[in-house]
C-alpha positions in Angstrom: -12.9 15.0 6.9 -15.7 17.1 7.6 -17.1 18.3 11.3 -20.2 16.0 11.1 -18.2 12.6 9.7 -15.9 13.0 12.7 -18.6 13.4 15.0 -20.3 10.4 13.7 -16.9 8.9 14.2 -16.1 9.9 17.6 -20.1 8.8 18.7 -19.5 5.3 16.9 -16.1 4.4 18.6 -18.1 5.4 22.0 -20.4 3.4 21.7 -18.3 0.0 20.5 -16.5 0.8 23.7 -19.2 0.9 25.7 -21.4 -1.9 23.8 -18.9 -4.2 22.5 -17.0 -3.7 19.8 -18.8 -6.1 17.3 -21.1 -3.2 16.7 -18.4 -0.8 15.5 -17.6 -0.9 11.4 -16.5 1.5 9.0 -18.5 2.4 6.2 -15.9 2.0 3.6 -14.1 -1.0 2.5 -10.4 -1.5 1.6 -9.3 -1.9 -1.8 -9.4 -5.7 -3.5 -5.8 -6.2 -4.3 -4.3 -9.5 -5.6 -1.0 -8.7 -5.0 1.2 -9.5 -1.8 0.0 -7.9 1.3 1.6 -4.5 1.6 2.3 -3.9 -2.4 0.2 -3.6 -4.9 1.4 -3.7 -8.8 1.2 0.3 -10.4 1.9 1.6 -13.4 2.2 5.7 -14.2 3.0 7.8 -17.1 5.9 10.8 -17.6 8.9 10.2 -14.5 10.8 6.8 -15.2 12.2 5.7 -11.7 14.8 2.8 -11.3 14.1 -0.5 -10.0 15.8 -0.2 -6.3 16.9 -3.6 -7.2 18.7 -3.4 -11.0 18.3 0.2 -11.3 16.4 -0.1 -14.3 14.2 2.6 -15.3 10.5 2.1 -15.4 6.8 3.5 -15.6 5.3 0.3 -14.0 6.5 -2.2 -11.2 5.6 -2.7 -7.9 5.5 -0.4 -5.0 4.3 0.0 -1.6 0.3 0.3 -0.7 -0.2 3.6 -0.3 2.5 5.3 -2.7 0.3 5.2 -5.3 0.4 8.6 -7.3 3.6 9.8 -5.5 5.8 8.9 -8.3 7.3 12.5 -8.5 8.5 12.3 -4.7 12.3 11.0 -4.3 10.9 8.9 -1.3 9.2 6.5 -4.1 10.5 3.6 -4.9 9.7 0.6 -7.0 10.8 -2.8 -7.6 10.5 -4.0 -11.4 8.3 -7.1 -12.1 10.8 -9.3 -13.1 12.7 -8.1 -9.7 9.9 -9.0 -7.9 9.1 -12.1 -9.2 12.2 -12.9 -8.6 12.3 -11.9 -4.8 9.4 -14.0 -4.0 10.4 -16.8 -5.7 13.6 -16.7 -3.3 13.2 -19.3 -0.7 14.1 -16.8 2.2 13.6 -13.0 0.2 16.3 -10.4 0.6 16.2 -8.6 4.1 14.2 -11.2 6.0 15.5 -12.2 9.3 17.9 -9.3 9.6 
């Protein structure tokens, strides 16, 4: 972020504090997504990772909103489509409640 953005920043947030905060936006809008809040469907070329669910190896699946383009980390991870179509079409998914 450049000097003047953050300035313009800083003088907006100022102002919805003193004002009201109605008057306070951001110029940008997030990303349309028709995927579950949280994970978006991505698909890469090169690396195959394994599904965290049945380890099989992939260049497309589902990840996390925001790990997009960080296949090449070994913090990525993805779940498969048919893993995750099968997740949510668990009455309680894996992990909840724990």
């Amino acid at each position: 972020m450049n000097y003047e953005q953050e300035m313009r920043l800083r003088d907006a947030a100022a102002n919805a504090a003193e004002y009201g905060a109605n008057d306070f936006r951001f110029d940008t809008r997030p990303k349309a997504t028709t995927s579950t809040i949280g994970w978006v469907r991505y698909s890469w070329n090169g690396i195959k990772r394994r599904c965290v669910r049945c380890s099989r190896k992939v260049t497309n699946g589902v990840v996390r909103s925001g790990q997009e383009g960080r296949e090449k980390e070994l913090e990525f991870r993805v779940l498969c489509s048919s893993c995750y179509s099968d997740v949510m079409n668990l009455e309680t998914p894996e992990g909840w409640g724990q």
